[in-house]
LOVO-694589 format. One record per residue (C-alpha): residue number from 1; residue in one letter; x, y, z. Coordinates in steps of 0.5 Angstrom, whole numbers, always signed. Layout:
<recs>
+-----+------+-------+-------+-------+
! seq ! type !     u !     v !     w !
+-----+------+-------+-------+-------+
! NUM !    A !     X !     Y !     Z !
...
+-----+------+-------+-------+-------+
</recs>
This chain:
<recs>
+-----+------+-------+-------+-------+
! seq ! type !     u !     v !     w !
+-----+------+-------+-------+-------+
!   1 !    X !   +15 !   +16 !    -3 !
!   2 !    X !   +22 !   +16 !    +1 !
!   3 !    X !   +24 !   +12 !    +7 !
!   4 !    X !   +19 !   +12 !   +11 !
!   5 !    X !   +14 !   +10 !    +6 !
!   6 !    X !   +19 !    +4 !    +3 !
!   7 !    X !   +20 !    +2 !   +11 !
!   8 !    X !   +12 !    +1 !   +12 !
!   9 !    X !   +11 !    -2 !    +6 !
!  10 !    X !   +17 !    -8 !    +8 !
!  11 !    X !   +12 !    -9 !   +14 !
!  12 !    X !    +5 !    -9 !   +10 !
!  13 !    X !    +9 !   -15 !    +6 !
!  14 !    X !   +11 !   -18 !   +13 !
!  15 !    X !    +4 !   -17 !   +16 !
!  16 !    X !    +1 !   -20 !   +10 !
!  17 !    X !    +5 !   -25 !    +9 !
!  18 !    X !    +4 !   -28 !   +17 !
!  19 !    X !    -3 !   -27 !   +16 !
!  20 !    X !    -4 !   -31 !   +10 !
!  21 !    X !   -10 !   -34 !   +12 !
!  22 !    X !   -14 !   -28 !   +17 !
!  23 !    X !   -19 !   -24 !   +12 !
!  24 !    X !   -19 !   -19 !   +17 !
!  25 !    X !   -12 !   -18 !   +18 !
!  26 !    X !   -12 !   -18 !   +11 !
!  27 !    X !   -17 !   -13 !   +10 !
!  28 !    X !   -14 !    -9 !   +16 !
!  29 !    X !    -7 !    -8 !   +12 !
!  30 !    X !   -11 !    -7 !    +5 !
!  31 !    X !   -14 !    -1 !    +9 !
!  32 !    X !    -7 !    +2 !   +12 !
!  33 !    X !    -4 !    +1 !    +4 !
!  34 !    X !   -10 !    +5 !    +1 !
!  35 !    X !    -9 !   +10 !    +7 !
!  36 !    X !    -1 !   +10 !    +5 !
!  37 !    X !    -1 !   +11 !    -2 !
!  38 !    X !    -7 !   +17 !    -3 !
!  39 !    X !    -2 !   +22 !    -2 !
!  40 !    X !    +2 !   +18 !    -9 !
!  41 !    X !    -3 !   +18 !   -13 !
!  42 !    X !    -1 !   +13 !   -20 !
!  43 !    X !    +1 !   +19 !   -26 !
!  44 !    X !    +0 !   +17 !   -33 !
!  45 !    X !    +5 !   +18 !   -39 !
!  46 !    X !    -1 !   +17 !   -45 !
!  47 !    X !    -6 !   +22 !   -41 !
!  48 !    X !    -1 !   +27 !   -37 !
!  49 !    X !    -6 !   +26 !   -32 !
!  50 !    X !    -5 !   +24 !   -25 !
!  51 !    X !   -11 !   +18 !   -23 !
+-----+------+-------+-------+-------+
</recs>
């Protein structure tokens, strides 16, 4: 992840915390944040494998 990634997640984190108490909104962001991240998946050291 670089700039962009890290600027859009700023604003995931605004987002969801303005919409503390709308589920829908809040499942919007889930949805954008998986859509962010699929392309960084997690890596594990022990396995030597990226999930």
């Amino acid at each position: 992840m670089k700039e962009a990634e890290m600027k859009q997640i700023g604003k995931f984190v605004t987002e969801a915390i303005d919409a503390k108490d709308n589920r829908e909104k809040l499942e919007k962001i889930r949805q954008e944040v998986k859509a962010l991240c699929q392309p960084f998946p997690v890596y594990r050291i022990e396995e030597g494998i990226a999930v």
